[in-house]
C-alpha positions as CSV (number, residue, x, y, z in Angstrom):
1,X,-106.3,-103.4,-58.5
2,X,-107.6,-105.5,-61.4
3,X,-111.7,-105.8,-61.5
4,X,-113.3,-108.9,-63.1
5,X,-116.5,-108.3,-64.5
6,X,-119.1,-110.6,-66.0
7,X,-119.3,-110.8,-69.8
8,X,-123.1,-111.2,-69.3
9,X,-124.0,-108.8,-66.9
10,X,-122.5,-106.3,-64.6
11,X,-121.2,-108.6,-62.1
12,X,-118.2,-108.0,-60.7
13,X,-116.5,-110.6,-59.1
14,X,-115.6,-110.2,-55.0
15,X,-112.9,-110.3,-53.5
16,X,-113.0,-110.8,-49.4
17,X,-111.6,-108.4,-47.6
18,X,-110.2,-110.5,-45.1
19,X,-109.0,-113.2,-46.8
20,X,-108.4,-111.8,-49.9
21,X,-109.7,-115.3,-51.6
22,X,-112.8,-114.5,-54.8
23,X,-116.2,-115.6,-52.9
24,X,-117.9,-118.0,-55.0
25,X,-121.7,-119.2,-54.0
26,X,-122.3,-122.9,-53.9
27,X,-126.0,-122.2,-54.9
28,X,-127.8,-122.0,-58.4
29,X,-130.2,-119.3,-59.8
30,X,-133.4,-121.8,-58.2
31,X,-131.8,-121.8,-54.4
32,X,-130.7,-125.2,-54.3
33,X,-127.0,-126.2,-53.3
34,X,-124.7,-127.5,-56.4
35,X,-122.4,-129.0,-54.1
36,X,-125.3,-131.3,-53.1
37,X,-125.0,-134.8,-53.8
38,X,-127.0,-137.6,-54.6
39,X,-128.0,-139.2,-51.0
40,X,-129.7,-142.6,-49.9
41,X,-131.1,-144.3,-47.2
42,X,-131.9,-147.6,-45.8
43,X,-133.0,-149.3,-42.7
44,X,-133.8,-152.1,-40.9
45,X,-137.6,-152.8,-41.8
46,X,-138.4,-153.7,-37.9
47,X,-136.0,-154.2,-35.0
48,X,-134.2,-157.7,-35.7
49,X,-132.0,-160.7,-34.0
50,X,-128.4,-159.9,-35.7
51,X,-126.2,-163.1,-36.1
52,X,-124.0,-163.0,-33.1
53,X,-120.6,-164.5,-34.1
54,X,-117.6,-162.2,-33.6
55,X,-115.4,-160.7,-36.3
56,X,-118.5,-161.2,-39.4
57,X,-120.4,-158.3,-40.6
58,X,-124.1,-158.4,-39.0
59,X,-124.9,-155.5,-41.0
60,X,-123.6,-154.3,-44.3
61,X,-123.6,-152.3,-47.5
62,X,-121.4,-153.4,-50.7
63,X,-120.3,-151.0,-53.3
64,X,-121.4,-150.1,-56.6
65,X,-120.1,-151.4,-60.3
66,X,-120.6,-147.6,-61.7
67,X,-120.5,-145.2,-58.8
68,X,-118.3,-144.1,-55.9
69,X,-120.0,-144.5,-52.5
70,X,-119.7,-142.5,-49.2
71,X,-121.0,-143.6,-46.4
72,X,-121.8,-140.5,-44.2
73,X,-124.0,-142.1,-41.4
74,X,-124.8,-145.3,-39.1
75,X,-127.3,-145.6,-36.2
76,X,-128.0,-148.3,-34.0
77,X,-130.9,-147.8,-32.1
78,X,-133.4,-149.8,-30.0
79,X,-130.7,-152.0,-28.5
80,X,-131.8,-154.3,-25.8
81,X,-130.4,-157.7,-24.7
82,X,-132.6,-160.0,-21.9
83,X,-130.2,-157.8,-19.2
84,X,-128.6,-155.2,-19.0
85,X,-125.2,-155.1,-20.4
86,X,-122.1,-153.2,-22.1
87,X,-121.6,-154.2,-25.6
88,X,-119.1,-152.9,-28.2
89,X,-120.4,-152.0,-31.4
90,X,-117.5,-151.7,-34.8
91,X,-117.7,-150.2,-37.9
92,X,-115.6,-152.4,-40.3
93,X,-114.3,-151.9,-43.6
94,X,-113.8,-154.9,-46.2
95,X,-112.1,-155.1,-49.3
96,X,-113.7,-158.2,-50.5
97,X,-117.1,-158.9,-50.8
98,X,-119.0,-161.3,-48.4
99,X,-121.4,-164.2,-49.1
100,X,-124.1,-166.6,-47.8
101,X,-125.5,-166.0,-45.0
102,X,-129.6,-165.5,-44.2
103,X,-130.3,-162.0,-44.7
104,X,-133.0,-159.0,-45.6
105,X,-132.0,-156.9,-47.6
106,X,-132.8,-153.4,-46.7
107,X,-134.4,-150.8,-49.5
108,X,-132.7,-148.4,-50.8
109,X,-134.7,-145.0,-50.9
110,X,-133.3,-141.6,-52.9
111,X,-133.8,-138.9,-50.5
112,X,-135.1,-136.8,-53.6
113,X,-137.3,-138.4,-56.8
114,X,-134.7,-136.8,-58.9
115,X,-131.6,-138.4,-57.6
116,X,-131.1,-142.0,-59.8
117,X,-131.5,-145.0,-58.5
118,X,-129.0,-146.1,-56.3
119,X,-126.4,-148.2,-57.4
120,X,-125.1,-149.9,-54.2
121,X,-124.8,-153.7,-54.8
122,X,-126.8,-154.2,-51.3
123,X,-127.6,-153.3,-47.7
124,X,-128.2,-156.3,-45.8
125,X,-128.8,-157.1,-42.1
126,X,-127.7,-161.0,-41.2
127,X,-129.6,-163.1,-38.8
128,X,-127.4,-165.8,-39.9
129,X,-123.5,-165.0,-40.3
130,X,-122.4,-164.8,-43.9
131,X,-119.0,-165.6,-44.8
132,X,-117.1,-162.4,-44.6
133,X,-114.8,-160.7,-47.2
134,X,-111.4,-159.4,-46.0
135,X,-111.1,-156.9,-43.1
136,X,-109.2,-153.4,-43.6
137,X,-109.8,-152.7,-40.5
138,X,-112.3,-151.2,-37.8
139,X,-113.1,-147.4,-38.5
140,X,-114.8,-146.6,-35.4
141,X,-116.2,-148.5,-32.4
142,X,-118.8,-147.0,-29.5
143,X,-119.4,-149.4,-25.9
144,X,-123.5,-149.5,-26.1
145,X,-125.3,-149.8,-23.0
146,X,-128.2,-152.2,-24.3
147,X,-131.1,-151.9,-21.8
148,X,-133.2,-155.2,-20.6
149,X,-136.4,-156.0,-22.8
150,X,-138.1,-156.4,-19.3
151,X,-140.3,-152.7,-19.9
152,X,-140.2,-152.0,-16.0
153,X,-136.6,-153.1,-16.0
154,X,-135.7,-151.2,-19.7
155,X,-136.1,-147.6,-18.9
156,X,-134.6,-145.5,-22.3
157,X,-132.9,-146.4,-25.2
158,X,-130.4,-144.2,-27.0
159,X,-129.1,-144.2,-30.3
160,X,-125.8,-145.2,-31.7
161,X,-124.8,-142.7,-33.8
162,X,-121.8,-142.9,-36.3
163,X,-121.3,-139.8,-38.0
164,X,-118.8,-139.7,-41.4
165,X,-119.6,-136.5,-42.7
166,X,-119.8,-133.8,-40.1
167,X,-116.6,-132.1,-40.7
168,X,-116.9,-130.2,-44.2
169,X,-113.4,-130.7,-45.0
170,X,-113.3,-134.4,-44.1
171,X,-114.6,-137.7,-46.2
172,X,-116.8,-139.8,-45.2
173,X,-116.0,-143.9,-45.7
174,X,-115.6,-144.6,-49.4
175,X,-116.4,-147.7,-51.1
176,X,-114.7,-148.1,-54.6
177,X,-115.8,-150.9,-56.4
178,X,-118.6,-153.8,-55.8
179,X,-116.1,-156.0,-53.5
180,X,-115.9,-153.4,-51.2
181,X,-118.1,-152.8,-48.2
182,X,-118.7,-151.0,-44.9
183,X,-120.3,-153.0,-41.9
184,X,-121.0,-153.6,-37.8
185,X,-119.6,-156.1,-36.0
186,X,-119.1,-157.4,-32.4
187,X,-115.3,-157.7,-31.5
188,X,-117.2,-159.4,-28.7
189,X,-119.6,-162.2,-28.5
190,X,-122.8,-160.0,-26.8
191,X,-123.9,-161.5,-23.3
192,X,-127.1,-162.5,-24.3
193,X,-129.1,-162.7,-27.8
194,X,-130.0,-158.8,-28.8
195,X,-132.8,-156.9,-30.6
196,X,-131.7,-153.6,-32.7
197,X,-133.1,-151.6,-35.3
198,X,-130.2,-149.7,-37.7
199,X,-130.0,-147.3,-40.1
200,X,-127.7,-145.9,-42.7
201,X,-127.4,-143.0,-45.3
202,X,-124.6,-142.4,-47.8
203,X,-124.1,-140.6,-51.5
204,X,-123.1,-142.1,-54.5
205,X,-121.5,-139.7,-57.8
């Protein structure tokens, strides 16, 4: 049986007994996680009237020119058209960038003061339809019930959750390069003109 033994202390190094793999700890001396990563947010600034036009990103994030982005989350939330209705919601990716278009673009907040700046080109949502790079393909899609604005007639609204990073040994949707970019679109024109609020968080190293 060898034993490995620190040169600095009297550490030994463990060995499970189960798996027989060394355990190594993903914290530093202070607590906090070295596998953490630097993470971002940004967001709608109120609930808005998306460009409706099928096929062209309504909302969207474009890479970075000196980082690798992930994109780990998307939320759509506060979705109501003037009835009730079925929509489908996609999650696109692009390898082209997209231009024109009227748009906000969203800010970008570190979720710690010591993570940099982000780096992300943009995060835009589109009341007007911008012309869209080229599609990969869709990622993931989720059929929203949007309630009525009507309050009486509303009832709840739910959130429209699309999680990329809660499997540990899985990626969440990378973006290489400032002509690539992640966003939602309608593979449907919706029945009526909606009103949603989204959000989105991702890391960039």
């Amino acid at each position: 049986m060898a034993i490995i033994k620190s040169g600095a202390t009297s550490d030994n190094l463990t060995i499970d007994p189960i798996s027989k793999a060394s355990r190594v700890t993903l914290y530093s001396i202070d607590g906090t996680c070295n596998g953490q990563k630097s993470t971002y947010r940004a967001s709608t600034l109120i609930p808005f009237v998306p460009a409706v036009t099928i096929n062209i990103p309504w909302f969207l994030i474009e890479g970075s020119t000196t980082k690798t982005i992930t994109v780990k989350r998307i939320a759509v939330s506060g979705a109501t058209l003037t009835a009730v209705a079925y929509l489908a919601v996609n999650v696109v990716k692009f390898s082209t960038a997209a231009s024109g278009g009227t748009a906000t673009s969203a800010p970008m907040v570190p979720m710690d003061s010591t993570f940099a700046a982000p780096t992300a080109a943009f995060v835009k949502y589109y009341t007007a339809v911008p012309t869209p790079g080229t599609i990969v393909g869709s990622i993931a899609t989720n059929r929203c019930l949007f309630q009525a604005t009507v309050a009486a007639a509303a009832g709840l609204t739910r959130d429209y959750v699309f999680d990329f990073g809660d499997m540990p040994e899985t990626k969440g949707i990378v973006i290489r390069g400032v002509a690539q970019g992640v966003g939602l679109i309608w593979p449907v024109v919706p029945a009526s003109t909606p009103t949603i609020a989204v959000d989105i968080e991702w890391t960039e190293e």
